[in-house]
C-alpha positions as CSV (number, residue, x, y, z in Angstrom):
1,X,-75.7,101.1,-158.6
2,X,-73.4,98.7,-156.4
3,X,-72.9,95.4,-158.2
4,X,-72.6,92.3,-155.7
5,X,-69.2,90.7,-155.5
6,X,-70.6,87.7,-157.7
7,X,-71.6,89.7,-160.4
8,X,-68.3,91.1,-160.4
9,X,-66.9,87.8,-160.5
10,X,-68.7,86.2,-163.3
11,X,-67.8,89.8,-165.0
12,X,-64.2,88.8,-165.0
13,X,-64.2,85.4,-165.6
14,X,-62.0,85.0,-162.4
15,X,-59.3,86.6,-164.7
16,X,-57.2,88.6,-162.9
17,X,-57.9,92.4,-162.4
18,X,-56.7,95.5,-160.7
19,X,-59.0,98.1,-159.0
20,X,-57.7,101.2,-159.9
21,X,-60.7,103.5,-158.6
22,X,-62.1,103.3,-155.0
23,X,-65.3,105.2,-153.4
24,X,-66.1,106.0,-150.1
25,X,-69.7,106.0,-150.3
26,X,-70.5,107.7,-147.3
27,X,-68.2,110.9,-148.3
28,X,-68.0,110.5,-151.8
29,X,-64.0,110.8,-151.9
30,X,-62.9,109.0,-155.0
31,X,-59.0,107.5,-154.8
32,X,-57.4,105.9,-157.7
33,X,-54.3,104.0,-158.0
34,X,-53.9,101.0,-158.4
35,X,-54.9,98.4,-155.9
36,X,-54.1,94.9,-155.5
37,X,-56.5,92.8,-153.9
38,X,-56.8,91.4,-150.7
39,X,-56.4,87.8,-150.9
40,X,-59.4,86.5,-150.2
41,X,-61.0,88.5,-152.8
42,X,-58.9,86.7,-155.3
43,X,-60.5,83.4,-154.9
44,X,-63.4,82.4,-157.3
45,X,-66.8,83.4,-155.6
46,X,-67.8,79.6,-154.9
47,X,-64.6,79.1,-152.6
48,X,-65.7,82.4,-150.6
49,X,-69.0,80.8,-150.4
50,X,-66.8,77.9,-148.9
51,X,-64.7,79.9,-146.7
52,X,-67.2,82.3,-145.1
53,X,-69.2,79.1,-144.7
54,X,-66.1,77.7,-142.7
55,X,-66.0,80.7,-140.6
56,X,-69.5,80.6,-139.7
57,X,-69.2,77.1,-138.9
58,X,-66.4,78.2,-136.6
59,X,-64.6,75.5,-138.6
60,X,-66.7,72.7,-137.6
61,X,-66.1,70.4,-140.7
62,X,-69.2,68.3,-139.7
63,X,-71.4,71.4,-140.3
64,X,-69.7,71.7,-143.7
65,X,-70.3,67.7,-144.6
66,X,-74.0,68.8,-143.3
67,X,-73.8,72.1,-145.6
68,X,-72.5,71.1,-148.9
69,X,-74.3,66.9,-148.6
70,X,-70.2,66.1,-149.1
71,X,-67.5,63.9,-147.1
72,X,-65.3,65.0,-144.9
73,X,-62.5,63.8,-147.5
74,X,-63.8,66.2,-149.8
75,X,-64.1,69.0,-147.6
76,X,-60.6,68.6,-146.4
77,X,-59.4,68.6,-150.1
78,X,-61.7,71.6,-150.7
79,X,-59.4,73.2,-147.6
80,X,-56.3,72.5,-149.0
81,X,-57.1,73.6,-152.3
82,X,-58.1,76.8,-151.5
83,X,-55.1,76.9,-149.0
84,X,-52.8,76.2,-151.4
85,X,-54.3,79.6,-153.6
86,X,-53.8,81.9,-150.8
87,X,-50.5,83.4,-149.9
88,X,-49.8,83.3,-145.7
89,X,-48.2,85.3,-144.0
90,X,-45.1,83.9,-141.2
91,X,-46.5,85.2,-137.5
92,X,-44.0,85.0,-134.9
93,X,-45.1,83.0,-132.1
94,X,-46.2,85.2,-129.6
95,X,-43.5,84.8,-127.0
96,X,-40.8,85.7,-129.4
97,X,-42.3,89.2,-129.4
98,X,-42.0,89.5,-125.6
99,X,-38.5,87.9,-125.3
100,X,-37.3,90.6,-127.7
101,X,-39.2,93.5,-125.5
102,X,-37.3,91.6,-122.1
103,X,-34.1,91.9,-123.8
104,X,-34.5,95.3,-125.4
105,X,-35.6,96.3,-121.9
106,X,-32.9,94.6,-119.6
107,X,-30.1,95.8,-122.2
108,X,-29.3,92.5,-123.6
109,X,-29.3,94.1,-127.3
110,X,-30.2,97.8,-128.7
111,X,-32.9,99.2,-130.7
112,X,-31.4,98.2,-133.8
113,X,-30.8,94.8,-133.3
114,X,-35.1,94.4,-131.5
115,X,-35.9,96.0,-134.9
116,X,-34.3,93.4,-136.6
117,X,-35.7,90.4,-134.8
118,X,-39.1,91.7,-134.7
119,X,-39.0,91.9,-138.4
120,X,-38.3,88.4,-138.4
């Protein structure tokens, strides 16, 4: 029997954990290893209530004043505190990809060197 993810949760006492066994229920297929969780799933089940509520809003943060009876000061404080919990990662704005692909193409700089900048 599948638990839900808050059951899971107050099961851990938002201590940290590793999953270290994975089913795919449709096959069967067991994997373990160890797996770090996605970052989201690291947050306490009350800010992914928060969160997923944000998304359905489509960030509207007078739906979430409507949601949670709350002012907006507190919802932006709620934003930033669960903001400051998640890790993010750097994108590259988007035109930086092209410009590399232009130069790679007109032979401004090699392979190598369009590796190297798109890992930046």
């Amino acid at each position: 029997m599948a638990l839900d993810w808050s059951s899971l949760t107050n099961l851990t006492g938002n201590r940290e954990f590793i999953i270290n066994r994975v089913m795919l229920p449709d096959t069967r297929v067991l994997i373990e290893g160890e797996f770090d969780l996605p970052p989201l799933a690291k947050l306490s089940y009350e800010d992914q209530i928060f969160v997923a509520e944000f998304i359905r809003a489509h960030g509207s943060i007078k739906h979430m004043e409507e949601s949670f009876g709350v002012s907006y000061p507190t919802i932006k404080n709620r934003l930033n505190a669960i903001a400051g919990k998640l890790e993010f990662v750097k994108l590259q704005p988007a035109g930086s990809v092209k410009e590399v692909l232009d130069k790679l193409e007109n032979g401004e700089i090699n392979a190598d060197e369009a590796a190297k900048r798109m890992k930046r």
